[in-house]
FIDRENDO-902337 format. One record per atom (N, C-alpha, C, O): residue in three letters; chain; x, y, z; residue number from 1; atom name. Coordinates in pm, 1 decimal. Example, Ala and Ser with C-alpha at 12.3 -4.5 7.8 and 13.67 -1.06 7.14 Angstrom:
BEGIN
    aa   ch       east      north         up     i   at
   ALA    A     1319.0     -569.0      780.0     1    N
   ALA    A     1230.0     -450.0      780.0     1   CA
   ALA    A     1320.0     -330.0      780.0     1    C
   ALA    A     1423.6     -331.9      846.5     1    O
   SER    A     1285.0     -225.0      708.0     2    N
   SER    A     1367.0     -106.0      714.0     2   CA
   SER    A     1290.0        3.0      787.0     2    C
   SER    A     1340.9      113.8      803.9     2    O
***
This chain:
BEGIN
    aa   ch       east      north         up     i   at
   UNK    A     4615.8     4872.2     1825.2     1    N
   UNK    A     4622.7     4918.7     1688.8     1   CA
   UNK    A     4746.2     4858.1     1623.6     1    C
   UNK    A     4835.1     4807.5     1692.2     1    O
   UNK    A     4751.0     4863.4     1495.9     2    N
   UNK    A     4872.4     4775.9     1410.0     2   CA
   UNK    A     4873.7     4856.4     1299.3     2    C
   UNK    A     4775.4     4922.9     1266.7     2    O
   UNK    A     4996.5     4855.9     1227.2     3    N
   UNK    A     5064.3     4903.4     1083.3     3   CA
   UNK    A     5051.9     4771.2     1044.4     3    C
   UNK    A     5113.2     4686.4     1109.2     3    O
   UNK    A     4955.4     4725.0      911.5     4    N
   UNK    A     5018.8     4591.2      823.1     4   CA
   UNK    A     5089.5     4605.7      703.1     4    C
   UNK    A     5051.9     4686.7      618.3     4    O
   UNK    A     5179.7     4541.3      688.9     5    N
   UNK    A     5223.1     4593.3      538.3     5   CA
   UNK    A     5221.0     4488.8      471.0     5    C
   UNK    A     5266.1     4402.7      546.5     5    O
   UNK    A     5183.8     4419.7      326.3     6    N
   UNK    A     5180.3     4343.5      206.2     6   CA
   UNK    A     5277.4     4387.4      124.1     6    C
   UNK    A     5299.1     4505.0       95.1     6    O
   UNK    A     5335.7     4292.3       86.7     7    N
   UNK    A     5416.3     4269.9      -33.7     7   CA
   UNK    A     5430.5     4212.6     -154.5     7    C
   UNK    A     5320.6     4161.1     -175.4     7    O
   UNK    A     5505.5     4189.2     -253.5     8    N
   UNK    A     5501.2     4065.1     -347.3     8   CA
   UNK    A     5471.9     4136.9     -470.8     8    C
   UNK    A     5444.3     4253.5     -498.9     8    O
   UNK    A     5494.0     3980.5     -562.9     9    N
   UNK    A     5515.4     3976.7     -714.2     9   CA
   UNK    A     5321.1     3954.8     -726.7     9    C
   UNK    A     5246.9     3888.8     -653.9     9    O
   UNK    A     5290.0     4035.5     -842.1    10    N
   UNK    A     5140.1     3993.6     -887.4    10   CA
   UNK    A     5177.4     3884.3     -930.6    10    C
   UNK    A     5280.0     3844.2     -985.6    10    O
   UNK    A     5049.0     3823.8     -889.1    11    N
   UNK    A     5008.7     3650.2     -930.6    11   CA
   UNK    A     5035.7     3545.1     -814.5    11    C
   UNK    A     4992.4     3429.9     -814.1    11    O
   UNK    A     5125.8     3612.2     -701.7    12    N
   UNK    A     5217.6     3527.5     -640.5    12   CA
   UNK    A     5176.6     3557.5     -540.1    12    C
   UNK    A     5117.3     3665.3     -539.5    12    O
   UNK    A     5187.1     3470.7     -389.0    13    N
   UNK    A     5158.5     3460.0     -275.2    13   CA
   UNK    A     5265.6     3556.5     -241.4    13    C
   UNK    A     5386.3     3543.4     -261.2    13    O
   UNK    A     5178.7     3692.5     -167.0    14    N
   UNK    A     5314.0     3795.3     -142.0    14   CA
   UNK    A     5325.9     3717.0       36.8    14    C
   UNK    A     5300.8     3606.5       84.9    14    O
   UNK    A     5370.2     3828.6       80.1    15    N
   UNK    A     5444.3     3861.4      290.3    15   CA
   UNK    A     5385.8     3957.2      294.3    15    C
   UNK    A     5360.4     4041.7      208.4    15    O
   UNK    A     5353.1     3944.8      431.7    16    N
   UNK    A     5298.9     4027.3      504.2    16   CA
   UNK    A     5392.3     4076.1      647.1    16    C
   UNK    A     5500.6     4030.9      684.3    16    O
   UNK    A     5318.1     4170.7      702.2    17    N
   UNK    A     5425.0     4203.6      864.3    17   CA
   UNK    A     5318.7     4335.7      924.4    17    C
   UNK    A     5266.8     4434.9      873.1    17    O
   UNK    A     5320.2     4296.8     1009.8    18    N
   UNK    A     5227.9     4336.2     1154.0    18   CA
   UNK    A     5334.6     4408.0     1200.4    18    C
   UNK    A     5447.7     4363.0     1182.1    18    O
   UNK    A     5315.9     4527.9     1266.1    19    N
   UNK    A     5345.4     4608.1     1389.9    19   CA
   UNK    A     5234.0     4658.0     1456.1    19    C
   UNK    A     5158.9     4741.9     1406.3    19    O
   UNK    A     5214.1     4587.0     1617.7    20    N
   UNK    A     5107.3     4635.3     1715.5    20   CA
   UNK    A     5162.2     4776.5     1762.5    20    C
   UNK    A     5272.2     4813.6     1721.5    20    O
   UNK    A     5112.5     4828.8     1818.9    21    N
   UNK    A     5092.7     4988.6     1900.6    21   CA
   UNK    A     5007.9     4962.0     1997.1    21    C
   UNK    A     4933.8     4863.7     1996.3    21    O
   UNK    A     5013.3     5058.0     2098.5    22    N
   UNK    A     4949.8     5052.6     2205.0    22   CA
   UNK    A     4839.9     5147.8     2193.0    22    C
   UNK    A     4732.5     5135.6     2251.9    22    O
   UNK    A     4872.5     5246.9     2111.1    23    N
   UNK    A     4754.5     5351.7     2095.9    23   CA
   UNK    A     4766.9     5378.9     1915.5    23    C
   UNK    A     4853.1     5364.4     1828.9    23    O
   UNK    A     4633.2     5423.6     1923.3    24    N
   UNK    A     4658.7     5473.4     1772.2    24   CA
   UNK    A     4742.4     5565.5     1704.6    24    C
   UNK    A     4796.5     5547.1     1595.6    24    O
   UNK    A     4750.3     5679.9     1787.0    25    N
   UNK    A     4829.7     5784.1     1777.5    25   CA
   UNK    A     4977.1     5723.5     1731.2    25    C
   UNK    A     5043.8     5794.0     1655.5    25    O
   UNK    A     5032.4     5590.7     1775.3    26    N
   UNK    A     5181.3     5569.4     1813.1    26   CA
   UNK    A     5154.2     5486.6     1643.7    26    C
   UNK    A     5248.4     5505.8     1566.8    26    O
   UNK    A     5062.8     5419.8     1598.9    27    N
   UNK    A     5041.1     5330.6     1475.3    27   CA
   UNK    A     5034.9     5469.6     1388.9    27    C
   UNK    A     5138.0     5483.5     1323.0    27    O
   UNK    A     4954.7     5560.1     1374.6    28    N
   UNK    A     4939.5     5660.6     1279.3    28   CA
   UNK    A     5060.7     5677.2     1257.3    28    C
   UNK    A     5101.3     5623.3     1154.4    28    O
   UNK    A     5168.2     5758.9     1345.1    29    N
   UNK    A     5293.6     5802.3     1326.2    29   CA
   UNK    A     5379.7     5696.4     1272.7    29    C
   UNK    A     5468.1     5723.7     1191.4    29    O
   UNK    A     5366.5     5622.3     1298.3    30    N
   UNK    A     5459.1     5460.2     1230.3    30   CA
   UNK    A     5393.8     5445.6     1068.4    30    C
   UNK    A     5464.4     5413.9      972.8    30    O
   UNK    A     5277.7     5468.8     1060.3    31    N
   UNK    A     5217.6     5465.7      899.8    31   CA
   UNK    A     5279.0     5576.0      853.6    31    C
   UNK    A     5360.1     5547.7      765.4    31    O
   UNK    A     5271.0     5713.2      883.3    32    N
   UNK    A     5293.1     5812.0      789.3    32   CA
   UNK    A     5454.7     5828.1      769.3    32    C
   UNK    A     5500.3     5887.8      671.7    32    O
   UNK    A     5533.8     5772.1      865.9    33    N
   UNK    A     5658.9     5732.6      851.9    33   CA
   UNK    A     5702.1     5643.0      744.4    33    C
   UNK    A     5777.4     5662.9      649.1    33    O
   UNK    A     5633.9     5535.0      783.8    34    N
   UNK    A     5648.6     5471.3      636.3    34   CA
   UNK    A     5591.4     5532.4      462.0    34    C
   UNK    A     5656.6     5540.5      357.9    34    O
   UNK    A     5467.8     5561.6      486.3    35    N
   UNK    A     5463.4     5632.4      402.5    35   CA
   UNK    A     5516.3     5668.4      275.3    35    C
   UNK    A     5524.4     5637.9      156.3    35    O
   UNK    A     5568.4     5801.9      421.2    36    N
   UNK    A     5661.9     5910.2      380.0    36   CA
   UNK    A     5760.0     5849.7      284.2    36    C
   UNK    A     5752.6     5857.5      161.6    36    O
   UNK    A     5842.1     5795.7      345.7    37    N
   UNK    A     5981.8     5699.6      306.5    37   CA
   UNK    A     5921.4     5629.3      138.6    37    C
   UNK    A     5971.4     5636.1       26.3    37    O
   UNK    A     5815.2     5575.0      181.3    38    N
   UNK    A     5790.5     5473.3       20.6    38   CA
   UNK    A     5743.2     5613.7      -90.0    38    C
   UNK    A     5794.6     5577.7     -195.9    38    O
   UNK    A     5700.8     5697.3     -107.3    39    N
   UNK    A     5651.3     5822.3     -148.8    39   CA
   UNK    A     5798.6     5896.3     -180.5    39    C
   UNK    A     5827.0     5981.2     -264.9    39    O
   UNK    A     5859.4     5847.1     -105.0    40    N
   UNK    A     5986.7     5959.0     -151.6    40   CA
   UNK    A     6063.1     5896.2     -288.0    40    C
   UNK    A     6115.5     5954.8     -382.7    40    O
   UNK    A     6047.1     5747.4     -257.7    41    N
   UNK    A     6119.3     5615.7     -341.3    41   CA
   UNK    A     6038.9     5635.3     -457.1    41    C
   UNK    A     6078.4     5575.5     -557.2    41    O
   UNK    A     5906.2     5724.2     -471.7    42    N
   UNK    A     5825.2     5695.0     -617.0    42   CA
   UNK    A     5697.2     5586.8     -581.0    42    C
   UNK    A     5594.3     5592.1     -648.3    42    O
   UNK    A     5707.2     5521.8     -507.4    43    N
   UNK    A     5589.0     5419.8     -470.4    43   CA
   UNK    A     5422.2     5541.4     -462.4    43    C
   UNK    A     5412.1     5651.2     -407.6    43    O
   UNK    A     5317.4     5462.1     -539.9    44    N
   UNK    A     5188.7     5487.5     -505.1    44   CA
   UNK    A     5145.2     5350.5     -401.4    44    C
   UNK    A     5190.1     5237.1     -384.7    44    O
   UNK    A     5007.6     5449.3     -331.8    45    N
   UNK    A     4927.1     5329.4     -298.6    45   CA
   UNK    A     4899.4     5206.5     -355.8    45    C
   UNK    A     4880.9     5216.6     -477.1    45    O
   UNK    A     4890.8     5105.5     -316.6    46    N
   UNK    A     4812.6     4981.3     -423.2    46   CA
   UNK    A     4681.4     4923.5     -375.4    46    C
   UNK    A     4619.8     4855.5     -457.5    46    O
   UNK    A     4627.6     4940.6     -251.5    47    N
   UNK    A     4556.7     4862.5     -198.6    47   CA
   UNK    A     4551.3     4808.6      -61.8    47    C
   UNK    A     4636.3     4860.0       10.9    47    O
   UNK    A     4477.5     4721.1       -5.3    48    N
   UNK    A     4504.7     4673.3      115.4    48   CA
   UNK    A     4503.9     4535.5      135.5    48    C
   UNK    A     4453.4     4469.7      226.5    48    O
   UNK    A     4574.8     4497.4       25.5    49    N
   UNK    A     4612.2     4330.8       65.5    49   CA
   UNK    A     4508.1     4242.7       12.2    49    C
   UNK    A     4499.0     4123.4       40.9    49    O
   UNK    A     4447.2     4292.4      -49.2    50    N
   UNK    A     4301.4     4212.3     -101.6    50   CA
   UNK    A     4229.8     4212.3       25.4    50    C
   UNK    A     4111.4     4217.8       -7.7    50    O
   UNK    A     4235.7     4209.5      135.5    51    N
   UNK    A     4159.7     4178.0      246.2    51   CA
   UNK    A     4001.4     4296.5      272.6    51    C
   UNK    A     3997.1     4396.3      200.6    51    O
   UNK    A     3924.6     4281.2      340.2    52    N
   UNK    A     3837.0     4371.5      371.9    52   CA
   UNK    A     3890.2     4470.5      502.0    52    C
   UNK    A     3993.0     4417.9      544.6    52    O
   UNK    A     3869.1     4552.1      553.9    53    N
   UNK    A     3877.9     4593.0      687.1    53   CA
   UNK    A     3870.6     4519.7      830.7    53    C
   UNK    A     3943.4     4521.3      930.0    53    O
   UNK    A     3735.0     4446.5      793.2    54    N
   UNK    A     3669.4     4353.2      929.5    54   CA
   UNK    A     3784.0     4235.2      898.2    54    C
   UNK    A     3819.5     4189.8     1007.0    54    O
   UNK    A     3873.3     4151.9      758.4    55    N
   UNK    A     3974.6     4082.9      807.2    55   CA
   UNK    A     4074.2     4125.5      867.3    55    C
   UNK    A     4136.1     4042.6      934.0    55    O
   UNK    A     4103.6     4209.9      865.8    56    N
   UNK    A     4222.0     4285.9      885.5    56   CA
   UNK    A     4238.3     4315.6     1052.1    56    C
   UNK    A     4323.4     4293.3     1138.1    56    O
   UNK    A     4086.1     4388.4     1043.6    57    N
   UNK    A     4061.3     4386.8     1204.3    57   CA
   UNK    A     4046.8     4270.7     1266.0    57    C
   UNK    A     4076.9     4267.2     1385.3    57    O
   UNK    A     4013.3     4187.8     1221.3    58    N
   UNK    A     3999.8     4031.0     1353.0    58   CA
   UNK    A     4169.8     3981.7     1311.9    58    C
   UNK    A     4233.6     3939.1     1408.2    58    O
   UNK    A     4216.2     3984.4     1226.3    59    N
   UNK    A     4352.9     3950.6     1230.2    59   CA
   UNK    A     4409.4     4001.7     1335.6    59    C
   UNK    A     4474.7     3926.5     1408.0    59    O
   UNK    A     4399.2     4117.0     1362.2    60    N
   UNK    A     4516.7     4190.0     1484.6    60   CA
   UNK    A     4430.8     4139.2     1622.2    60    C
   UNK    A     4493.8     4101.4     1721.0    60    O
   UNK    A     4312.7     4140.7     1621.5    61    N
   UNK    A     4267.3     4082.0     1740.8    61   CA
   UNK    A     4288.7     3982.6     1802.5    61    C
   UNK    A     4277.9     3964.1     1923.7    61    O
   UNK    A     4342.2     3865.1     1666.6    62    N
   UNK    A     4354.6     3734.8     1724.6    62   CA
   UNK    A     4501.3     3682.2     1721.1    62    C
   UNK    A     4551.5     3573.8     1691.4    62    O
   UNK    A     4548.6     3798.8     1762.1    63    N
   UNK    A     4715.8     3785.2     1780.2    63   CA
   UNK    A     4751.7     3813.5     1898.9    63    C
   UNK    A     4870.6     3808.9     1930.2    63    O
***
């Protein structure tokens, strides 16, 4: 399992960053951590990177 996070200016080629986990449980707690933290700063959701799920998922697979 993995936390991905996206970044960046609209219009612009943002960054990205991967954290693997060994179990989901250990990725959940690393998401809602972050979260938490961006939620406290005022941040909403935006999305998931433009990507679909199934990219997202063969991305971490093929790492």
């Amino acid at each position: 399992m993995a936390v991905v996070r996206c970044w960046g200016r609209i219009g612009k080629r943002g960054c990205e960053k991967s954290e693997v986990f060994a179990t989901e449980r250990e990725a959940a707690s690393r998401f809602l951590v972050l979260a938490r933290r961006k939620h406290q700063k005022g941040y909403r959701p935006a999305g998931n990177c433009g990507k679909t799920r199934e990219a997202l998922t063969h991305e971490v697979r093929t790492r």
